[in-house]
C-alpha positions, 0 to 999 in steps of 0.5 A: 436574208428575210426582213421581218416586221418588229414589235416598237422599240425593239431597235434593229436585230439581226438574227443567223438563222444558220447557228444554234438558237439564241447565239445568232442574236446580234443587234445592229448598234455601234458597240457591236461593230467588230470589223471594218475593213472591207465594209461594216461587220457587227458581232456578238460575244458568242463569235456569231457575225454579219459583214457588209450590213450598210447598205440595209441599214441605209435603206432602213434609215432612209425609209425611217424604219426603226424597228426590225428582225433581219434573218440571214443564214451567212456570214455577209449581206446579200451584195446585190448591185454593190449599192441599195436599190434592190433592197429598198424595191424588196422593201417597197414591195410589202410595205411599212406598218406604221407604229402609233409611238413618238419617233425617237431622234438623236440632236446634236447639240454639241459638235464631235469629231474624229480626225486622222491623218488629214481625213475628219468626220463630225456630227454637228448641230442642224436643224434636220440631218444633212450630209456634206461628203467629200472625197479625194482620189488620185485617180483621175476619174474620182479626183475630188468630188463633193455631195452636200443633201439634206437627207429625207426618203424623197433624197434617199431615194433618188440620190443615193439609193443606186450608188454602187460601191467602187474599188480599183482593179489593183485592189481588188487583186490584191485582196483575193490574192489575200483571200479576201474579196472573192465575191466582188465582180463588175456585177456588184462593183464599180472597177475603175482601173487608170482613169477609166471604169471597167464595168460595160455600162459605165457611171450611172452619176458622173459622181457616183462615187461621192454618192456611195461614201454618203450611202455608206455613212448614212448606213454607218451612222444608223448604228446609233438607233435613232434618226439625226437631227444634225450635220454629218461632214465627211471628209475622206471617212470610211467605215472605221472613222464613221464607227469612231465617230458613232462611238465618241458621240456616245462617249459625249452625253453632253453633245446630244439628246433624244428628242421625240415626235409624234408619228404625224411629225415623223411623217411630214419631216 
């Protein structure tokens, strides 16, 4: 997977360097999410298809990327540790090009939401993006734990960027038993199995799993193509309720607005 530089406005774009030329143009916006099972899959009309794409799209929020080509010869995004850090180092190590055009930003003006079976997630109005995430597992381990940031680079990175994704050892059995899952390993995943992880060393954040929900979603609401300037609450979301939550957004022109600043705005926000 290559990340390549993108002229303004151009928005996030995937491209599968492995199929036939213009049928591997998938641009990452909500309506073109396909698949949400085992993470968030974006597709085309043509069939072409890239899975597990939250975590880039994470990075790319939380560096304030807006513009960029994302070449990969596969199906699925690199999965690397299970979590961004190593995405957003590649990134660190070429650097950002600013581009001399106001930033674009979606505000909340009206509050929305998605409720199901006892789980909600909602945009609410703010005055600078926040996330309040909450999760409840019956494993002891995770038990309930919540996460409440307001979100810039500086809380991006020291907060969320190393959180890994998590799966229960029952699980993850029985999706390759489906044939589903076969890349996932004490290498990328967090595996928690009767109250205790799996993986020799451990946590990294007693709260890990809260901070990789918030991680998730961060990548998740990207979809929209603008920053946020509003609340996201979370509570026991996923993927598919954060897609739903993206889309009923759109549905509502009412409960939101772009908003622009200038690149010197963006920058000290």
């Amino acid at each position: 997977m290559t990340v390549r530089p993108a002229p303004a406005d151009s928005g996030v774009v995937f491209v599968r360097t492995d199929l036939a030329v213009g049928a591997g143009v998938i641009p990452a916006t909500g309506d073109s999410v396909c698949e949400t099972r085992l993470g968030t899959t974006i597709g085309n009309r043509d069939g072409a298809s890239v899975s597990t794409i939250e975590h880039l799209m994470a990075v790319l929020a939380g560096l304030g990327i807006d513009n960029a080509l994302v070449e990969i010869d596969a199906a699925e995004a690199p999965i690397m540790e299970g979590a961004a850090d190593e995405i957003l180092a590649a990134i660190d190590g070429v650097g950002l090009r600013r581009q001399d055009l106001p930033r674009r930003h979606i505000e909340i003006l009206e509050p929305v939401e998605v409720v199901e079976r006892g789980k909600r997630v909602a945009l609410v109005p703010a005055d600078q993006f926040e996330m309040s995430v909450e999760i409840l597992f019956e494993d002891a381990l995770i038990g309930h734990q919540r996460l409440e940031l307001a979100i810039d680079e500086a809380t991006f990175r020291d907060e969320l960027a190393g959180a890994r994704t998590f799966g229960f050892l029952a699980e993850v059995e029985q999706l390759r038993a489906a044939g589903l899952g076969r890349g996932a390993s004490l290498d990328n995943t967090v595996v928690v199995d009767g109250g205790e992880v799996l993986n020799p060393g451990g946590l990294r954040r007693p709260d890990e799993f809260v901070r990789h929900k918030a991680l998730d979603a961060l990548g998740d609401l990207y979809l929209l193509g603008a920053p946020i300037v509003g609340r996201y609450e979370g509570r026991c979301g996923g993927h598919a309720m954060n897609n739903a939550l993206v889309r009923a957004l759109l549905a509502r022109p009412e409960a939101w607005r772009y908003v622009t600043r200038t690149p010197e705005l963006a920058e000290a926000v």
